[in-house]
C-alpha positions as CSV (number, residue, x, y, z in Angstrom):
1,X,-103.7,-149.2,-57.7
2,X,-105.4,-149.7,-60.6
3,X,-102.4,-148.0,-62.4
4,X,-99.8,-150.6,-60.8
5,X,-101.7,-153.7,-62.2
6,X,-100.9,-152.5,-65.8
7,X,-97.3,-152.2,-64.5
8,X,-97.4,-155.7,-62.9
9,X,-98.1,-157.1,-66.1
10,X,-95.9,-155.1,-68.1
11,X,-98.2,-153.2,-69.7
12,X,-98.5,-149.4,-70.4
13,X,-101.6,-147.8,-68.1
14,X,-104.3,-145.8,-70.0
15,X,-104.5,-142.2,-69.7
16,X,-106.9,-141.6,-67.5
17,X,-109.5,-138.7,-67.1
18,X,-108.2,-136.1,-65.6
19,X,-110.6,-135.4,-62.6
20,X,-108.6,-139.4,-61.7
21,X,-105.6,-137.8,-61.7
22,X,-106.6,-134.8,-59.4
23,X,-108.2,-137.3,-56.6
24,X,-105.0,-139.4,-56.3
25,X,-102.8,-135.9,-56.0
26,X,-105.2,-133.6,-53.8
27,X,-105.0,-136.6,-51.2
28,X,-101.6,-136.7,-51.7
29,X,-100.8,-133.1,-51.5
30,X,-103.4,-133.1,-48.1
31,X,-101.3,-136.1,-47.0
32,X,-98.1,-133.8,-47.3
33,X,-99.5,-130.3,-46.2
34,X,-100.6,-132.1,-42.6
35,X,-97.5,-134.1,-42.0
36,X,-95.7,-130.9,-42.4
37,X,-97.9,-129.0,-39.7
38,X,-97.4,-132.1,-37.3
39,X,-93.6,-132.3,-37.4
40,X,-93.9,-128.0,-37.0
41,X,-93.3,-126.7,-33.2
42,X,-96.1,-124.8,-31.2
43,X,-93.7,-121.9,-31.9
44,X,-93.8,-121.9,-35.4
45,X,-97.8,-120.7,-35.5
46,X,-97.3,-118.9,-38.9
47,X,-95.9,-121.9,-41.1
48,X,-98.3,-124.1,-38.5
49,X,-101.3,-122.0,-39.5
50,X,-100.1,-121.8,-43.5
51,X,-99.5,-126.0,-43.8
52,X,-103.0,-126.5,-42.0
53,X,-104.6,-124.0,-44.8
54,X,-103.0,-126.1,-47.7
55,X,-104.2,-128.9,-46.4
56,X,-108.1,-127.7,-45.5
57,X,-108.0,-126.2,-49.6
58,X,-106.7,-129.8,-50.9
59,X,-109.3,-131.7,-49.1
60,X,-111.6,-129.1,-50.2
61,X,-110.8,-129.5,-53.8
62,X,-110.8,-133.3,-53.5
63,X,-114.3,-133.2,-52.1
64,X,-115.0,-131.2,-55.4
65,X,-113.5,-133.6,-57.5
66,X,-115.3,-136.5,-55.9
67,X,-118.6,-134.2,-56.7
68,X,-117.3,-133.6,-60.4
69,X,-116.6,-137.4,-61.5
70,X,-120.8,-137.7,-61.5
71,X,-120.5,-135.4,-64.0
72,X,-118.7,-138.0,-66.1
73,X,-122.1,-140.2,-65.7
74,X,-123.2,-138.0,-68.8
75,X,-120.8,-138.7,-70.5
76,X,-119.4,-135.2,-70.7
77,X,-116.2,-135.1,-70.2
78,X,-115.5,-131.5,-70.3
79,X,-117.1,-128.8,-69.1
80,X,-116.3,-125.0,-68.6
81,X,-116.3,-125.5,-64.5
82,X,-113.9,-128.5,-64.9
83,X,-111.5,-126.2,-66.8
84,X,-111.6,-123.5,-64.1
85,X,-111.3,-126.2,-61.3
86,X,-108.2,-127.8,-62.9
87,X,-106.7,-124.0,-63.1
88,X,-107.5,-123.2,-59.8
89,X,-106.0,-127.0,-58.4
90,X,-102.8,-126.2,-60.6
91,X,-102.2,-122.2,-58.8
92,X,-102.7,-123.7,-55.5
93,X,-100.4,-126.4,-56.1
94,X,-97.8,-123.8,-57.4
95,X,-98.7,-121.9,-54.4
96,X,-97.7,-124.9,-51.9
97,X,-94.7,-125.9,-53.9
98,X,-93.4,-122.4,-53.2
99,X,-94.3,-122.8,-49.9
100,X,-91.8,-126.3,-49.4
101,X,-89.7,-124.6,-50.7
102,X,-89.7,-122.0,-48.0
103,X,-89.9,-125.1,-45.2
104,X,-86.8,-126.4,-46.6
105,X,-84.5,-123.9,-46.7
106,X,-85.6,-122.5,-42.9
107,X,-85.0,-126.4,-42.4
108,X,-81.3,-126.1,-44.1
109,X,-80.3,-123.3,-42.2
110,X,-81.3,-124.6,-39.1
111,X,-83.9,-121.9,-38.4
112,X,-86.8,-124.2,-37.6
């Protein structure tokens, strides 16, 4: 939101700190990791199973991204385990988009 009132008055939004970034995409990517395990059939257990997983690790990284913004208190605004975090959100994320990818084309060719 905060972003779309600099839009609204036709200005460019700040960059923001990073850790911002990862708690508007981590619910985001939650969101979109459960919706796909709720539209799944009982008969598709192993996609069921694997969209439930992304979606326990992205709400698991967002609670460690709500932790990390107190780190920002100090003023630091890097730190080594911020690094590793970021590099771990960014795998997983490739990791999931691999994984739509799969959804979709079994959804193309009509195999689930």
């Amino acid at each position: 939101i905060t972003v779309l009132e600099y839009l609204i008055k036709g200005e460019v939004p700040p960059v923001f700190h990073e850790l911002h970034y990862h708690l508007v995409w981590l619910t985001d990517a939650a969101g979109h990791a459960g919706s796909i395990s709720g539209e799944l059939d009982l008969v598709e257990k192993r996609l069921k199973e694997k969209s439930e997983m992304y979606a326990k690790h992205f709400e698991q990284f967002y609670l460690k991204a709500v932790e990390m913004t107190g780190y920002l208190r100090t003023e630091l605004n890097h730190f080594p385990a911020l690094k590793r975090f970021t590099k771990d959100v960014s795998l997983e994320l490739k990791l999931f988009s691999h994984f739509l990818h799969e959804v979709e084309e079994l959804e193309l060719s009509e195999q689930i």
